[in-house]
C-alpha positions as CSV (number, residue, x, y, z in Angstrom):
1,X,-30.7,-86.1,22.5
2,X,-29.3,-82.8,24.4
3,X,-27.6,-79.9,22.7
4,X,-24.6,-80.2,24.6
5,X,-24.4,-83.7,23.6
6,X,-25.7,-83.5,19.6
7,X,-22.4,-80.8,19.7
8,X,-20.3,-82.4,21.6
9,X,-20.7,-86.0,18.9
10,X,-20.3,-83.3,16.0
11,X,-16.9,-82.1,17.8
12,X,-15.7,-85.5,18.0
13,X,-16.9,-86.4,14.4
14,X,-14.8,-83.3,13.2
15,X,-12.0,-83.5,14.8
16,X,-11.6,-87.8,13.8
17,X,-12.4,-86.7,10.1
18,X,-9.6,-83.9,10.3
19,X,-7.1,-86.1,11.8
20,X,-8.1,-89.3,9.4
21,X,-7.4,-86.7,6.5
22,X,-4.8,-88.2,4.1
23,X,-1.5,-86.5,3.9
24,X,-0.3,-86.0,0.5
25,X,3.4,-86.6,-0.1
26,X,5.2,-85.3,-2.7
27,X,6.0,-88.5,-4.0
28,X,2.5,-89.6,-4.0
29,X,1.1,-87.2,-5.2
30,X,3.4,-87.2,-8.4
31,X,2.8,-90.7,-8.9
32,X,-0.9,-90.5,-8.5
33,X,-0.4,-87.2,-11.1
34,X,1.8,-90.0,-13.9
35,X,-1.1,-92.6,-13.4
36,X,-4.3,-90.2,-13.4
37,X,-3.1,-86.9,-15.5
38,X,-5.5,-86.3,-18.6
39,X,-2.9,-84.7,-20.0
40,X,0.1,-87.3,-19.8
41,X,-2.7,-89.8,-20.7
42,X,-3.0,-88.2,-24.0
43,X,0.7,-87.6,-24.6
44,X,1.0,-91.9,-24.1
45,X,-2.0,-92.2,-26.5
46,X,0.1,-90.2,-29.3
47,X,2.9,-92.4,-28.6
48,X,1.3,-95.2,-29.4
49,X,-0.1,-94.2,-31.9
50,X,3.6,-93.1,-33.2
51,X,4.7,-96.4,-32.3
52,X,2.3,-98.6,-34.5
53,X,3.1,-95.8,-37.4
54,X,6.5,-96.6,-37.0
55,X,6.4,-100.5,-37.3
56,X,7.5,-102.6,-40.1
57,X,3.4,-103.1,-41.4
58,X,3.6,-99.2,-42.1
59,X,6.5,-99.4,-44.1
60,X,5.5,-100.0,-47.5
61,X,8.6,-102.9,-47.5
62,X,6.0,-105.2,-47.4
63,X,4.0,-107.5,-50.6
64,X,0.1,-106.2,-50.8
65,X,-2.1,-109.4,-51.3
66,X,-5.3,-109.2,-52.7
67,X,-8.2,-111.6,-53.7
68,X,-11.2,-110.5,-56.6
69,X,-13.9,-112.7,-56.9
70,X,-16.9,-112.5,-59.2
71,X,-19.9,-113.8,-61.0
72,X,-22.7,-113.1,-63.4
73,X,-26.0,-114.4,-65.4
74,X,-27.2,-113.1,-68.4
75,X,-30.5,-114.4,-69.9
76,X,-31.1,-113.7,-73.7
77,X,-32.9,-114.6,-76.7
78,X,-30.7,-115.8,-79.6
79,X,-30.9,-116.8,-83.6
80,X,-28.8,-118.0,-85.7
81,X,-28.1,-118.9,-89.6
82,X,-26.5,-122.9,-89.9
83,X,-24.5,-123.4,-92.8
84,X,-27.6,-125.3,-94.7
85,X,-29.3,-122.2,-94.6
86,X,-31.8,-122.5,-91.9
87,X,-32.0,-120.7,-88.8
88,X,-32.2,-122.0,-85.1
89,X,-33.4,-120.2,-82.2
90,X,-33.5,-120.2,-79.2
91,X,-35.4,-117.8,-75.8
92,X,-34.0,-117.5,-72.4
93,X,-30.5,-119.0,-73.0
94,X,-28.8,-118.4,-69.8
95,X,-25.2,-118.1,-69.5
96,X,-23.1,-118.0,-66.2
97,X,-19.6,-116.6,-65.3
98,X,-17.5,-117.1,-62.2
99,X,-13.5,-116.2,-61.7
100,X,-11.6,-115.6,-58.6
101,X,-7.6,-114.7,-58.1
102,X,-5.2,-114.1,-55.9
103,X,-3.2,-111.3,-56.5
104,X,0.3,-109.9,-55.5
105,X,2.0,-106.8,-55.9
106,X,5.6,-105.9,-54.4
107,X,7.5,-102.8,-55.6
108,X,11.2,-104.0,-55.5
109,X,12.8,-100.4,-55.9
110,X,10.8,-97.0,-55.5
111,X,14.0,-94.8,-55.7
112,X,14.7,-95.4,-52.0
113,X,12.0,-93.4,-51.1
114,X,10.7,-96.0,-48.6
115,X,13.5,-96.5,-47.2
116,X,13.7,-93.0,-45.9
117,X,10.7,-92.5,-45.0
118,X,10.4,-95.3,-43.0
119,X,13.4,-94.0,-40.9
120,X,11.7,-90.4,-40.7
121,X,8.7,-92.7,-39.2
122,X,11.6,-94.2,-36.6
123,X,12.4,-90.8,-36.1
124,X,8.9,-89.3,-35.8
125,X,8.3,-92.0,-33.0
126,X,11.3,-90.8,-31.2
127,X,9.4,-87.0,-31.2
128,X,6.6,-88.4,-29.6
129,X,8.4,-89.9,-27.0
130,X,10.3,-86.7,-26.0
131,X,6.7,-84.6,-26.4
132,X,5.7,-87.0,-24.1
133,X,8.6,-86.1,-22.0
134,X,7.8,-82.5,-22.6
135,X,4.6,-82.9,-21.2
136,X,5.4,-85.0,-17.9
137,X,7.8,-82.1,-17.2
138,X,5.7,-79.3,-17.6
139,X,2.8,-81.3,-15.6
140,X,5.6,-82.1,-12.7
141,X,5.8,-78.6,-12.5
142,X,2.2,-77.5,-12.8
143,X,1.6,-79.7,-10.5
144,X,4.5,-78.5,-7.5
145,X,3.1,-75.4,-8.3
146,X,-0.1,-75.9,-7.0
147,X,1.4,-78.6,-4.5
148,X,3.4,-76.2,-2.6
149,X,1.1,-73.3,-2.8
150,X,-1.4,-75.7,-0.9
151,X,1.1,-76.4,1.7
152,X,2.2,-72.4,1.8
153,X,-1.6,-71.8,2.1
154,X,-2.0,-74.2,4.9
155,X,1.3,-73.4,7.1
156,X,-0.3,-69.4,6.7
157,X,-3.7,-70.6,7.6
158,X,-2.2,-72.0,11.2
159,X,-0.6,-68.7,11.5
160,X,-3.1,-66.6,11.0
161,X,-5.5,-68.9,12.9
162,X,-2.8,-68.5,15.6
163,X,-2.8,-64.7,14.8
164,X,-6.4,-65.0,16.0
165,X,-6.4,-66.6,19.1
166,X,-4.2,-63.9,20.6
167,X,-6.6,-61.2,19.8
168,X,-8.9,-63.0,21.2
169,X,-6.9,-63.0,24.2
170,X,-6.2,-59.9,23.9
171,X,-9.7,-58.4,23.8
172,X,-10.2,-60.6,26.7
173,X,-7.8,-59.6,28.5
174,X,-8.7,-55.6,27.8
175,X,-12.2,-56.3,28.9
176,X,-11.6,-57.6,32.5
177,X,-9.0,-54.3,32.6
178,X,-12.1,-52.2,31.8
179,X,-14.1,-53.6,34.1
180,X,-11.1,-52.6,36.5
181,X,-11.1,-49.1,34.7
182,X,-7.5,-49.7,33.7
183,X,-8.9,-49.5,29.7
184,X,-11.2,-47.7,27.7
185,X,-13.8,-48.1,25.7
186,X,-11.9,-47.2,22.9
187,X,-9.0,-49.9,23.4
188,X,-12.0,-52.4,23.8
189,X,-13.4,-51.3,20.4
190,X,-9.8,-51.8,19.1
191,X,-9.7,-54.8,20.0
192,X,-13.0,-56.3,18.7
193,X,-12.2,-54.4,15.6
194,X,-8.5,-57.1,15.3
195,X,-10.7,-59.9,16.6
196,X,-12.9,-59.3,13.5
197,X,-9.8,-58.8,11.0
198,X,-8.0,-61.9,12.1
199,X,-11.1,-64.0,11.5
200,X,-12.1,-62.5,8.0
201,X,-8.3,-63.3,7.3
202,X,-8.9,-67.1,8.6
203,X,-12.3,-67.4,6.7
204,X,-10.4,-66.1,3.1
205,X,-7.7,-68.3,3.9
206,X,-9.8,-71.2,4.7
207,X,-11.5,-70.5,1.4
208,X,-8.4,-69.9,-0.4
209,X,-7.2,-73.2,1.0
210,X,-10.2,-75.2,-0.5
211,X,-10.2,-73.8,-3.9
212,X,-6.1,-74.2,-4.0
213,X,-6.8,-78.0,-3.1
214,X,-9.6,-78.8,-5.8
215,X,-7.2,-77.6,-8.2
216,X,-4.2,-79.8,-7.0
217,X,-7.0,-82.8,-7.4
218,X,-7.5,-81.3,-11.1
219,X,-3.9,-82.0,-11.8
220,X,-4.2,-85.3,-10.2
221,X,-7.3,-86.3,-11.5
222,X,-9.0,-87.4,-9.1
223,X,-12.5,-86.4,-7.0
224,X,-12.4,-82.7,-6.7
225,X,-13.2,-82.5,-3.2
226,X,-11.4,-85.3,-1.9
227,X,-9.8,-84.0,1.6
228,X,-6.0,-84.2,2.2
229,X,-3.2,-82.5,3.8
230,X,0.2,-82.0,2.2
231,X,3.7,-82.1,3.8
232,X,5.4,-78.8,4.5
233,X,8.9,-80.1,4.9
234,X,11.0,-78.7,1.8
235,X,14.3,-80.0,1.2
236,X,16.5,-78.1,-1.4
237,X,18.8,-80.0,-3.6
238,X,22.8,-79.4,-2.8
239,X,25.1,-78.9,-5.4
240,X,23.8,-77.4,-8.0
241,X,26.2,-75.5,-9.8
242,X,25.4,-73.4,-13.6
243,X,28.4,-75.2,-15.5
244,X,27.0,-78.7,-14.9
245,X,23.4,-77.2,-15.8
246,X,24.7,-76.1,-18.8
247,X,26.4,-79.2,-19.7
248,X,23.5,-81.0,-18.8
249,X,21.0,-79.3,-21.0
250,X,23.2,-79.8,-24.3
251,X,22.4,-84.1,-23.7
252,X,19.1,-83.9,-21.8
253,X,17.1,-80.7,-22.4
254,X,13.7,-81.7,-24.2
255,X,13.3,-78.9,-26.4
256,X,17.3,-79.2,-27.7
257,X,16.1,-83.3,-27.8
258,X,12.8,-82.0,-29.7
259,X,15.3,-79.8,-32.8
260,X,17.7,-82.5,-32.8
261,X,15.1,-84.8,-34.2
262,X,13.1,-82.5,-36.5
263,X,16.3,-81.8,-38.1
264,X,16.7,-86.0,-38.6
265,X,13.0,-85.6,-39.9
266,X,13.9,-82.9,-42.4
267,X,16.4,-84.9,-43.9
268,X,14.7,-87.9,-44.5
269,X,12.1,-86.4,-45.6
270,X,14.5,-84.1,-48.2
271,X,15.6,-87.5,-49.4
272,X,12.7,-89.1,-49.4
273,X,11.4,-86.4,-52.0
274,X,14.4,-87.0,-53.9
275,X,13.7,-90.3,-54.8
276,X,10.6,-89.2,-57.5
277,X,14.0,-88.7,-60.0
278,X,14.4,-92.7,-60.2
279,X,12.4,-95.5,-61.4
280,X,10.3,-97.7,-59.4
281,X,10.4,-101.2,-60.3
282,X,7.8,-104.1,-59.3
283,X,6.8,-107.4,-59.1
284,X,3.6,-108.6,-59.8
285,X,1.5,-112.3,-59.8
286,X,-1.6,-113.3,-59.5
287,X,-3.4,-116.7,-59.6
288,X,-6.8,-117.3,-61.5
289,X,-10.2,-119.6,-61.7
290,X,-12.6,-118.8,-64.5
291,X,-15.4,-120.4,-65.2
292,X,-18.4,-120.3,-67.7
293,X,-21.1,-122.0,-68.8
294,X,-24.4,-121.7,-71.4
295,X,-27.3,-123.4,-72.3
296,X,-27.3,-122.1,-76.0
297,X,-27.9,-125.0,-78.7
298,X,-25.9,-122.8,-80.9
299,X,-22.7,-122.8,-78.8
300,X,-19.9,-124.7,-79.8
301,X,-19.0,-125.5,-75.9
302,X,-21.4,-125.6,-73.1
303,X,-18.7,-125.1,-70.0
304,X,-15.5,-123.5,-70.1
305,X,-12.5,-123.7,-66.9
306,X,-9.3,-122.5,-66.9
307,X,-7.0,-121.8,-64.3
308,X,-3.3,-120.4,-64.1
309,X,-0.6,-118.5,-62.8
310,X,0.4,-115.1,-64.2
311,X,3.3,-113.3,-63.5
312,X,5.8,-109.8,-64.7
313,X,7.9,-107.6,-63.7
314,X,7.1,-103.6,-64.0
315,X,9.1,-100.6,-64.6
316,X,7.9,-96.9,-64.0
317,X,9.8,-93.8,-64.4
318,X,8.1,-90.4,-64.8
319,X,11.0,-89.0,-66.4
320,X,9.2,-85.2,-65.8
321,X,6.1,-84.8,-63.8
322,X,5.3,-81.1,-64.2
323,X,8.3,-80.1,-61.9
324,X,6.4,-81.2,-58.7
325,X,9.6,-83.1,-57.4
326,X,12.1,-80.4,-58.1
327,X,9.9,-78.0,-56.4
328,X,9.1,-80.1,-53.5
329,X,13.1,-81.0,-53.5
330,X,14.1,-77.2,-53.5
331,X,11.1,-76.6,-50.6
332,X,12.5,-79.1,-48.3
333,X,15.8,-78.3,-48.9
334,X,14.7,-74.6,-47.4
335,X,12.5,-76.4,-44.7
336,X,16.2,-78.2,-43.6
337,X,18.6,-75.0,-43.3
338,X,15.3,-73.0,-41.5
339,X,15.5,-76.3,-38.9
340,X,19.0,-75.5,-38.2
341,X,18.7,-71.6,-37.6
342,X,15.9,-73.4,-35.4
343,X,18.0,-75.4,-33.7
344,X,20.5,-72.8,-33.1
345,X,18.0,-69.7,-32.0
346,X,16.5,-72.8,-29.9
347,X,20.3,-73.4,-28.1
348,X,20.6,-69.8,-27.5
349,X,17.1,-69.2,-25.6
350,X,18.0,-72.3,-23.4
351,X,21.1,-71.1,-22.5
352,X,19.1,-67.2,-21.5
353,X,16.5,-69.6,-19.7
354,X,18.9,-71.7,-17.6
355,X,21.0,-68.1,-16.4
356,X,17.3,-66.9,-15.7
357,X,16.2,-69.7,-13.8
358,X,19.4,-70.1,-12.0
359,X,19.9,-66.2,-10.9
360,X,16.7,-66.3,-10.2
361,X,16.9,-69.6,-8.0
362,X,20.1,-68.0,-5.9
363,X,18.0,-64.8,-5.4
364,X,15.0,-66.9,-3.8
365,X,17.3,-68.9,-1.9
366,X,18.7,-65.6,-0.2
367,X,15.4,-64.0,0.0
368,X,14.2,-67.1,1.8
369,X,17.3,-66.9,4.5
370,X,16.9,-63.6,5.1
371,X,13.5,-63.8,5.5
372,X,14.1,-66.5,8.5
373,X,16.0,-63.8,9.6
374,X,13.5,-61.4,9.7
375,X,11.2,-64.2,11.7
376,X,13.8,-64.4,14.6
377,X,13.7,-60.4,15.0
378,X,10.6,-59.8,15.0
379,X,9.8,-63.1,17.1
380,X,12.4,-61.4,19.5
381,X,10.7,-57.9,19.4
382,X,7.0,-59.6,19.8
383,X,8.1,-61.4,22.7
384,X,9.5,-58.2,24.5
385,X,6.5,-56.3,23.1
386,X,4.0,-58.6,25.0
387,X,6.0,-58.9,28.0
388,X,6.0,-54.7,28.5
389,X,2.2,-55.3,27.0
390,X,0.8,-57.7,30.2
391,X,2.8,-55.4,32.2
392,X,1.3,-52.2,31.2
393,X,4.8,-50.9,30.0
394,X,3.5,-51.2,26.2
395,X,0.5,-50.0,24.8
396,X,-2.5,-51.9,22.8
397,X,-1.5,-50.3,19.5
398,X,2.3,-51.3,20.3
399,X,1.4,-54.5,21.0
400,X,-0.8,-55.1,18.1
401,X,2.1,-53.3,15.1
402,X,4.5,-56.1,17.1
403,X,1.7,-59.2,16.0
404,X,1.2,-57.8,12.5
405,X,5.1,-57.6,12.4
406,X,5.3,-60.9,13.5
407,X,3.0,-62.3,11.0
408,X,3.7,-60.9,8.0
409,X,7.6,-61.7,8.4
410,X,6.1,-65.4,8.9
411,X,3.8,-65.6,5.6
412,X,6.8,-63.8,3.8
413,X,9.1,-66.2,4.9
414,X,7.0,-69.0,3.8
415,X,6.5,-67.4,0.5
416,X,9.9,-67.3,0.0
417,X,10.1,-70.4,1.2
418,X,8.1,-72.3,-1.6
419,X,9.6,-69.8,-3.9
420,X,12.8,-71.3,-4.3
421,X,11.5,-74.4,-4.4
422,X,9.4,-73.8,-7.5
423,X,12.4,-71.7,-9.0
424,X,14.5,-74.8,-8.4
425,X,12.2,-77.0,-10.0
426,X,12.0,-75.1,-13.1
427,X,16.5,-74.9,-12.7
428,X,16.1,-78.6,-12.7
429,X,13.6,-78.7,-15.8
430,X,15.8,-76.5,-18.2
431,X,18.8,-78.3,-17.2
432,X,16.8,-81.6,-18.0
433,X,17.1,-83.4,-14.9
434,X,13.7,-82.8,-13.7
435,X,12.7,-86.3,-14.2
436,X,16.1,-87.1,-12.2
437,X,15.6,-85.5,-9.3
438,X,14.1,-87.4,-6.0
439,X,11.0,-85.4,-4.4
């Protein structure tokens, strides 16, 4: 096979694998993340695992049966005196024992301490569920972070790749004027010199680009080199005003969620303690098979069954047990007024974090317009600037600052592009309506 046609196969193969790439929505890409995630994987484990904690089976309301069974054989040599004065004896007298029973134990009254912990377990469940929250939110996040730097990386990479291909036709174009002598040698050096810059900026992109993807497969969870493109279309959403953000996060921000329910927990569990002052009071039964049996001549019965039911009611009351309750009372009682300074140190940093996010969401948002601005103008000034250029009205260094205008006004607009998008998400996630909002 020729060389011209080995390359020509590899251009096609290229360009079909480049074009066949998957594109990456942002709604795909979050539902892959939900399904794959390591992380939100482990958060659903701990759920369940709060969820079978919490069921009735772990509640101590329920009767413990249990069933003993044993046996035994003893072998010994006996003797004995009979009323007439002589002895009998007799060597390897074997004598065997079986029993078995059912038993059951219920505890009718523990002091009510059962009974609240079994709703602190309710409650406990109910934390896991909004940790889990807590940690689908912060994932989201992690991963739009990384979702939209890809896509910022990639619009930047065609720009700079674009970047390229006019100093390429630039340098081209200044080496056919020297051949006229209409340029130096110097301009041609110039130019080979922004040729070179333009494709070590493409190559550090491209590489950028790659690493920036294998980490958006990290958050996924999927194979780390697995090729995709992303969408670059971002869509702001309207109507977002700091009043309903702030109303929003008193019902539906996770960490106020999260104090709510480890002040429930605190209270149960303050009452819970409380109940070592009372009694406990139980019910208990059992039924039981004995059996034994001998071979001794001197035994008055060779096999012995009996069988029954058994049954009584218990009372227990430590009327003082060191002053372990009273101090575990008084702790918990200390643990319950620290959860509420908590609670109310937690209200106050939500509210500083949803004025943060939100000034800092309209600042992005007027960064990002004027920076579309700034694209226009110096699209406007590059135009003119290579228009005076190919008529020798503007020099190569002119028309080079005008390019380099052009482009960094581009990748700044595009910064502040995905900017206020990640600043909106994080307005969103404070406000607790991450998990609300359409992608």
């Amino acid at each position: 096979m020729s060389i011209k046609k080995s390359i020509l196969l590899l251009t096609v193969f290229v360009t079909t694998s480049l074009t066949a790439q998957e594109v990456l929505t942002p709604e795909e890409a979050m539902k892959l993340t939900l399904e794959n995630n390591l992380g939100i994987q482990i958060a659903n484990n701990n759920l369940e695992i709060a969820e079978n904690n919490a069921d009735i089976l772990n509640s101590g309301f329920l009767p413990v049966l249990s069933g003993n069974a044993s046996g035994s054989i003893d072998r010994q040599n006996t003797e004995g005196e009979l009323g007439d004065g002589s002895t009998r004896s007799a060597d390897g007298v074997e004598t065997r024992r079986y029993n078995a029973s059912l038993n059951l134990n219920y505890t009718l009254f523990d002091g009510l301490g059962r009974h609240y912990n079994y709703k602190s377990l309710k409650e406990q469940y109910g934390l896991s569920e909004l940790e889990a929250r807590q940690t689908i939110e912060s994932t989201i996040v992690q991963l739009f972070t990384v979702y939209y730097e890809v896509a910022r990386i990639e619009e930047n990479n065609g720009n700079l790749k674009q970047a390229l291909e006019i100093s390429k036709d630039r340098l081209k174009r200044i080496k056919y004027q020297f051949d006229y002598g209409q340029a130096t040698g110097l301009d041609v050096l110039n130019a080979e010199v922004d040729v070179n810059t333009d494709s070590i900026n493409v190559l550090n992109s491209d590489q950028l680009l790659r690493n920036t993807k294998r980490d958006l497969n990290l958050v996924i969870n999927r194979d780390l080199d697995a090729g995709f493109t992303v969408d670059t279309t971002v869509t702001f959403t309207s109507g977002l005003l700091m009043e309903e953000m702030f109303n929003d996060a008193k019902s539906n921000n996770v960490q106020m969620l999260i104090m709510e329910k480890n002040i429930s927990i605190s209270n149960y569990d303050y009452k819970a303690v409380k109940s070592g002052f009372l009694p406990t009071i139980g019910l208990s039964g059992s039924y039981g098979w004995n059996e034994a049996s001998n071979n001794n001549p001197l035994a008055f019965t060779v096999q012995n069954t009996s069988t029954g039911l058994s049954g009584g009611v218990s009372l227990a009351w430590d009327l003082f047990d060191g002053g372990r309750t009273i101090t575990n009372t008084k702790n918990l009682k200390i643990n319950y007024a620290n959860q509420e300074l908590i609670k109310r140190q937690t209200e106050l940093q939500v509210e500083r974090n949803i004025k943060n996010a939100w000034e800092t969401y309209q600042n992005a948002l007027f960064i990002y317009d004027t920076q579309e601005k700034n694209v226009l103008t110096t699209k406007n000034n590059f135009d003119r600037t290579e228009e005076r250029y190919k008529i020798g009205q503007a020099t190569s260094l002119e028309f080079r600052q005008a390019q380099i205008n052009l482009l960094n006004a581009v990748l700044a607009k595009n910064q502040a592009k995905y900017t206020a998008k990640i600043a909106e998400l994080i307005a969103l996630q404070v406000s607790g309506q991450l998990l609300n909002t359409d992608f």
